[in-house]
C-alpha positions as CSV (number, residue, x, y, z in Angstrom):
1,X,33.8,12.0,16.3
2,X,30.7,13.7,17.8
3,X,27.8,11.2,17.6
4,X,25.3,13.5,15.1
5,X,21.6,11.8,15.4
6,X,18.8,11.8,13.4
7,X,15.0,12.6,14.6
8,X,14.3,8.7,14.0
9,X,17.5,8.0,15.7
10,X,20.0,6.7,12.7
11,X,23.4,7.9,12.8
12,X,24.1,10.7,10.5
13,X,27.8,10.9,11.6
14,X,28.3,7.2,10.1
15,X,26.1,7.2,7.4
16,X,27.6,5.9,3.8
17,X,24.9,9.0,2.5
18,X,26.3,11.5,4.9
19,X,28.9,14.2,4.8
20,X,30.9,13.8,8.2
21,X,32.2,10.4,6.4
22,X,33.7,11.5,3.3
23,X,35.3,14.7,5.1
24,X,38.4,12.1,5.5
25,X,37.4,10.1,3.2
26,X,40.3,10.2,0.0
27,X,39.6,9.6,-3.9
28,X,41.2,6.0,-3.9
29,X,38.8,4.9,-1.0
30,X,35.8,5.9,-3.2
31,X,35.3,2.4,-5.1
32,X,36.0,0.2,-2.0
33,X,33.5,2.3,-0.1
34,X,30.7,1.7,-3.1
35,X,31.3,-1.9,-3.0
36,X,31.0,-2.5,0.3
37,X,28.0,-0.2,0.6
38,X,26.0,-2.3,-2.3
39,X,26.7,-5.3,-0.4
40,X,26.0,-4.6,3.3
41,X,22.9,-1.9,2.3
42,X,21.7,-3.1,-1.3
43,X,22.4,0.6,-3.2
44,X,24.9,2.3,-4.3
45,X,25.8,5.8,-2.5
46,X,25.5,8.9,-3.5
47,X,28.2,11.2,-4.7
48,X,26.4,14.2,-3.2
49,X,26.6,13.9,0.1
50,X,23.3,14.4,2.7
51,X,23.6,17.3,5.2
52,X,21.7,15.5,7.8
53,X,18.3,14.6,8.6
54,X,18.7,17.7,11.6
55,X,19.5,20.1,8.9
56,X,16.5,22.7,8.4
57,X,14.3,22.4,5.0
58,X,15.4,25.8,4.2
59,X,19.0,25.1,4.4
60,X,19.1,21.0,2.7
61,X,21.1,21.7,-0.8
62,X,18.4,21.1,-3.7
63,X,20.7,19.3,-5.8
64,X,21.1,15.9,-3.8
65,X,18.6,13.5,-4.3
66,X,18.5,12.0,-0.5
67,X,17.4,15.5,0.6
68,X,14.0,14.6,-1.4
69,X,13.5,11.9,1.1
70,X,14.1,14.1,4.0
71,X,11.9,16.6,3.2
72,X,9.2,13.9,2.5
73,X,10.0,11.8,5.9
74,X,7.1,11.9,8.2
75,X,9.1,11.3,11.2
76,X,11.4,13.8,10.8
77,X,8.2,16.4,9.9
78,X,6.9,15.1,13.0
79,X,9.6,15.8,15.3
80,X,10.6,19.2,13.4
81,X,6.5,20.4,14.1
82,X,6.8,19.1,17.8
83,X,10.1,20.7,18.3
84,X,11.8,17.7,19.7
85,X,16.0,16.7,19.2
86,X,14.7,13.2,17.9
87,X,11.4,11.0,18.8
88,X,13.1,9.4,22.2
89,X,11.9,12.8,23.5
90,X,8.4,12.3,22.6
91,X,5.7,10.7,24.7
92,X,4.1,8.4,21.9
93,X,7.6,6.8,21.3
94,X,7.7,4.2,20.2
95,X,5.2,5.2,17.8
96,X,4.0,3.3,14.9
97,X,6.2,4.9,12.1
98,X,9.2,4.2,14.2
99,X,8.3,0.7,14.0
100,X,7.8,1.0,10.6
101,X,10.8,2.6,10.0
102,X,13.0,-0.2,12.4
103,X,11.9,-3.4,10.6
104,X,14.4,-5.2,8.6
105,X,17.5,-3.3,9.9
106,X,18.8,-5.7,12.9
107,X,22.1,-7.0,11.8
108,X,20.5,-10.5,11.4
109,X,18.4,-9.0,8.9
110,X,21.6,-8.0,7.0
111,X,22.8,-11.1,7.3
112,X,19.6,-13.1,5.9
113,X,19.8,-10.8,3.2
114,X,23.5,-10.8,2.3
115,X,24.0,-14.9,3.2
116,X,27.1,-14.6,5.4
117,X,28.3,-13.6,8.8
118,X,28.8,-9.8,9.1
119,X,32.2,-8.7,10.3
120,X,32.4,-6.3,14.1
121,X,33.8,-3.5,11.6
122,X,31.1,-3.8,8.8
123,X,28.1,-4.2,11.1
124,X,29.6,-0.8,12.6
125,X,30.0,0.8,9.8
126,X,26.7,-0.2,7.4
127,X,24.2,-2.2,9.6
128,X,24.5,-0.4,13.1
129,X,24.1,3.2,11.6
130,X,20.6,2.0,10.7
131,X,19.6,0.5,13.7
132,X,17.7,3.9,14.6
133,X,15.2,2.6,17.2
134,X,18.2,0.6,19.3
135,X,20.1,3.9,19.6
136,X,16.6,5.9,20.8
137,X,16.2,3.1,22.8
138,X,19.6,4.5,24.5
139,X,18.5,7.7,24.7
140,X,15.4,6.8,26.0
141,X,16.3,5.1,28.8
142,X,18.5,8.0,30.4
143,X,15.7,10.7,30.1
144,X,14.0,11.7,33.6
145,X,10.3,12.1,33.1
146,X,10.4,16.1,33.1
147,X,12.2,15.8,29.6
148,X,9.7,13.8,27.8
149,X,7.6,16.1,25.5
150,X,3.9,15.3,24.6
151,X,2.9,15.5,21.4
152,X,0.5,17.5,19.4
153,X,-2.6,15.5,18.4
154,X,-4.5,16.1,15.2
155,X,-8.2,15.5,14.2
156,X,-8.8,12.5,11.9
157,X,-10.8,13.6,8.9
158,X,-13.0,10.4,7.9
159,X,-11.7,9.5,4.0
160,X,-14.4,11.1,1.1
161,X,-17.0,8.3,0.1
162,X,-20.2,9.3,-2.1
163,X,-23.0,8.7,-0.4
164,X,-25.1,5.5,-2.1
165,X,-27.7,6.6,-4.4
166,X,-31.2,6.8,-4.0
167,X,-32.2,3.9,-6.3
168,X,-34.5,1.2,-6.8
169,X,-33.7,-1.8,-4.8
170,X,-33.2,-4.4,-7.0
171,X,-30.7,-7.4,-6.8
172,X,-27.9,-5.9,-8.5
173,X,-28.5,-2.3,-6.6
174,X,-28.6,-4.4,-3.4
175,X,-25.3,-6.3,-3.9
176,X,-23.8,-2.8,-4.5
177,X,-25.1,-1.0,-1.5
178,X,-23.3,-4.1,0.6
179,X,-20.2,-3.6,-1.5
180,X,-20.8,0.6,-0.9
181,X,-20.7,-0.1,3.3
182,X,-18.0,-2.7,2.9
183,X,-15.6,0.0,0.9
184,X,-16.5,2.1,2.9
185,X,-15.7,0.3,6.3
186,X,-12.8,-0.8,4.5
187,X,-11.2,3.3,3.7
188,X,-12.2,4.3,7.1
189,X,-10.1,1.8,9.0
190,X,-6.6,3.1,10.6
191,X,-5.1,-0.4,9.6
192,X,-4.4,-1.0,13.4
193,X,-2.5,1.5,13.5
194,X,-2.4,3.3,17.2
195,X,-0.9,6.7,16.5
196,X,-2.6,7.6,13.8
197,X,-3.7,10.9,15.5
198,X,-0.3,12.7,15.6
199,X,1.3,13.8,12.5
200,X,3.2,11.0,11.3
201,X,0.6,8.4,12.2
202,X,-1.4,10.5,9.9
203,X,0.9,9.9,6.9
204,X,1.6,6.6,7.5
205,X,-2.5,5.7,7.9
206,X,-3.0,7.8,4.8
207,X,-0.1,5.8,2.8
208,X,-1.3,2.6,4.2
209,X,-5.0,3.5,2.8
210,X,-3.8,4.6,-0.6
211,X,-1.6,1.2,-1.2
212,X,-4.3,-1.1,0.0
213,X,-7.4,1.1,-2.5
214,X,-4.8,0.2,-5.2
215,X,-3.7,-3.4,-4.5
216,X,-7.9,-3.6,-4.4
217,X,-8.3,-2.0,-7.8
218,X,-5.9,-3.9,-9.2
219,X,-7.0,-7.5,-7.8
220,X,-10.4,-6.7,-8.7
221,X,-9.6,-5.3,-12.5
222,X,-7.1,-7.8,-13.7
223,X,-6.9,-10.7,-11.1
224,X,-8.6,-13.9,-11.7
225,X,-11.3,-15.0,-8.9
226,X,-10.9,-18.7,-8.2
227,X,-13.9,-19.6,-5.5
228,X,-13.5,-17.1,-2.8
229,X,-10.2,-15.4,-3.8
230,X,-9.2,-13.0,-6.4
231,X,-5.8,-14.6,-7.9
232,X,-3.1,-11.7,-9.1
233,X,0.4,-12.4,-10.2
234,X,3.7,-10.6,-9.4
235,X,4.1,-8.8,-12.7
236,X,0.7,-7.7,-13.1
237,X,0.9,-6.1,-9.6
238,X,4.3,-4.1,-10.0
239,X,2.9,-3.3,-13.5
240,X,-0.5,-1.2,-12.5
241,X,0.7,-0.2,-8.9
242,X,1.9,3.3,-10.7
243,X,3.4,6.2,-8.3
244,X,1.6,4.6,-5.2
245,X,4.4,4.7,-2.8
246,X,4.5,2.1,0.0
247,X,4.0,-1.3,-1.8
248,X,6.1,-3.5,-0.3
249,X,9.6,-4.8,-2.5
250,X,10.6,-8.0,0.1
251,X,9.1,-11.1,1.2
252,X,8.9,-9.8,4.9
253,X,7.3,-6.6,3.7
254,X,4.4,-8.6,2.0
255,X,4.0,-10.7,4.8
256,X,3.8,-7.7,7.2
257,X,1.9,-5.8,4.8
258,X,-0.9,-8.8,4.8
259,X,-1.2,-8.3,8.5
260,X,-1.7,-4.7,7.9
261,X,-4.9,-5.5,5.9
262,X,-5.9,-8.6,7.7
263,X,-7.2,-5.6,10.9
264,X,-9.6,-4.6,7.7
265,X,-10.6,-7.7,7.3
266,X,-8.9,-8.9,3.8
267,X,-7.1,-12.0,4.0
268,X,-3.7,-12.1,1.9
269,X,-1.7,-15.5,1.6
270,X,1.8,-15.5,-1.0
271,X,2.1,-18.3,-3.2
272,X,5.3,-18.8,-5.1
273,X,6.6,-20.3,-8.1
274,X,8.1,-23.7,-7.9
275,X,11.6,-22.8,-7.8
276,X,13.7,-22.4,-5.0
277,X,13.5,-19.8,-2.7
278,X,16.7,-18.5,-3.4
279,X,15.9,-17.6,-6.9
280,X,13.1,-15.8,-6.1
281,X,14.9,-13.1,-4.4
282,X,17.3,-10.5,-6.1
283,X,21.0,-9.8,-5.2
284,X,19.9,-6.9,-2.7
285,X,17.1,-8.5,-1.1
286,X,14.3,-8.1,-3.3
287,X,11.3,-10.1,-4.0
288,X,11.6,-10.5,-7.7
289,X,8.3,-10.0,-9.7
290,X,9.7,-12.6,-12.7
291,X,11.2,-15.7,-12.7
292,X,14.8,-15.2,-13.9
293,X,16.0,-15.1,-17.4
294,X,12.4,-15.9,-18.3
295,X,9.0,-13.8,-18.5
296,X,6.6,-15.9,-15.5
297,X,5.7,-14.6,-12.2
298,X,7.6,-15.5,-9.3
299,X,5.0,-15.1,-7.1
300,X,1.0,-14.9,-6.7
301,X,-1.4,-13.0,-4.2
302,X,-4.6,-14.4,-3.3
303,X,-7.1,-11.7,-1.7
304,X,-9.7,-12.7,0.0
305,X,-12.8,-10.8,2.0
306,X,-13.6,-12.5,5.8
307,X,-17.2,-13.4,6.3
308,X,-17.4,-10.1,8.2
309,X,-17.4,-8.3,4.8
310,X,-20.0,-10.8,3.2
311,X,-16.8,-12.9,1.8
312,X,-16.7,-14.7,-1.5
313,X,-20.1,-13.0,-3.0
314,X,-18.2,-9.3,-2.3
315,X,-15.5,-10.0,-3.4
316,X,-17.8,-10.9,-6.6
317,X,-19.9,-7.8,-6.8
318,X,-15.8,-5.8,-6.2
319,X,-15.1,-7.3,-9.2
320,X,-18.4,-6.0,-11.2
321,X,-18.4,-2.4,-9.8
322,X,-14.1,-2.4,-10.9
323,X,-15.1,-3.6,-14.4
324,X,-18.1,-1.4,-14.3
325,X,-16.4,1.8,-13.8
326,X,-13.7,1.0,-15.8
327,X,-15.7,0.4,-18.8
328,X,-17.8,3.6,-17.8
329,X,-15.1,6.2,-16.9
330,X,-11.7,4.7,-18.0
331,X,-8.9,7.2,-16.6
332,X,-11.1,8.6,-14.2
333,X,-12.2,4.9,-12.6
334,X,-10.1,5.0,-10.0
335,X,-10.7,8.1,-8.4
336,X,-14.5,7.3,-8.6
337,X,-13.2,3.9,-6.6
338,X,-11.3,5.6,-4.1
339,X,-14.9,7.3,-3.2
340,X,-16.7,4.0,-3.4
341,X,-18.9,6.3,-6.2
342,X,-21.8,4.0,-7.2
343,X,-24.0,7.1,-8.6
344,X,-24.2,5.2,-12.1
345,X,-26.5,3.2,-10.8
346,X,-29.0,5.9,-10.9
């Protein structure tokens, strides 16, 4: 079979998702195929098979679900605006969304999540297929130098914050005009992120930005602040994150995620219930966000502000201008938070 690759470098020829596998595939192979695919990957496939990450927008079927994650992919946008086969081509590679895209998908991730050795054939048929920045890797290293393409950069637009008011400066107007240049230090920062100038950099800085203004709002609204961290449970956190995509759903994505923030200058630590580990995480590799069979957290996040943002007291005032606002402007907080809007103070 012809080796079909995607932009990011899995293997659409392979893929449980894909087409090229169930074109031999016969009607008694079906539920063997689903089981195995739930246990080595953690979901259940698709009956509507995906054209291929390579296939066109115009020409992806609208009535199979994967094909909404295509179109949405900002690596595959990326590669599709730069004209490139796949992102071993491209002279940022590896980039930071190919990074992001890469972690958790080595075969002795699969096997921490799954508990057991994986099988030559399985690995090659479920875990390998994933390992998209190993085969661009492979590609990379045969290209001559003439065949890398550079990439189109694009201009950073600084996020929207309100301007501080012009108001008399008082204690409390004081504490907020910290808490104003702290927010706003805090929106503006590409998360140590290095590419954040080409196209996917730019969605994945502007994903990064919108999860971390809503893990704020919501440990600032409904967590608890013991001495110099705001305390937020599991359940609380899944609860009020809404349709902000990117929150992390494993263990190792929280603890990446918390060096994510930490280049803002927010300390994150997990604490978890006293249980053990095992029972905290889910069949297909899940943090879970409740104890099980019972209603209590599983785990806790404590947030915390280095001394470089004025620590302990802003985290304080945070708290204030959340439940400020809140009380002020209820569905229509957040967006004024997302601004850093302080202009009821005047």
């Amino acid at each position: 079979m012809t080796r079909v690759i995607s932009k990011c470098g899995n293997l659409c020829s392979i893929c449980p998702w894909g087409r090229w596998i169930r074109e031999n595939q016969q009607p008694a192979d079906w539920e063997p195929f689903v089981e195995d695919v739930k246990k080595y990957i953690g979901y259940v496939p698709a009956k509507n098979p995906c054209h291929g990450c390579q296939t066109p927008n115009e020409n992806l079927a609208k009535d199979v679900g994967v094909h909404n994650f295509l179109r949405g992919c900002a690596a595959r946008k990326c590669a599709f605006d730069n004209e490139i086969e796949n992102c071993a081509y491209c002279s940022r590679y590896p980039c930071d969304q190919i990074e992001a895209l890469n972690r958790g998908n080595r075969r002795e991730d699969a096997e921490r999540r799954v508990g057991e050795s994986i099988p030559a054939d399985k690995y090659e048929s479920y875990i390998r297929v994933f390992e998209g920045k190993k085969t661009l890797d492979e590609i990379r290293s045969s290209l001559r130098p003439d065949e890398i393409q550079e990439v189109k950069t694009i201009e950073l637009k600084p996020p929207r914050i309100i301007p501080f008011p012009d108001v008399t400066p008082e204690q409390k107007e004081s504490e907020f005009k910290t808490l104003h240049e702290v927010l706003s230090q805090i929106m503006d920062s590409r998360l140590g992120l290095k590419d954040a100038d080409t196209l996917a950099g730019k969605e994945l800085l502007e994903r990064h930005r919108n999860v971390l203004s809503r893990l704020l709002w919501i440990a600032a609204l409904y967590g608890k602040l013991e001495g110099s961290q705001l305390y937020i449970d599991a359940i609380t956190i899944n609860t009020y994150k809404k349709g902000t995509s990117g929150f992390p759903t494993t263990e190792s994505g929280w603890l990446r995620w918390l060096e994510v923030i930490s280049e803002a200058g927010i300390g994150g630590e997990l604490e978890y219930a006293n249980i053990n580990k095992s029972d905290l995480i889910s069949p297909i590799g899940w943090l879970r966000e409740r104890i099980h069979g019972s209603n209590e957290p599983a785990w806790w996040l404590k947030i915390s502000f280095h001394d470089t943002l004025g620590g302990a007291a802003t985290l304080r005032t945070l708290s204030s201008y959340v439940s400020e606002i809140d009380k002020r402007f209820g569905k229509q907080a957040y967006g004024r938070f997302k601004k850093a809007d302080m202009r009821f103070l005047e």
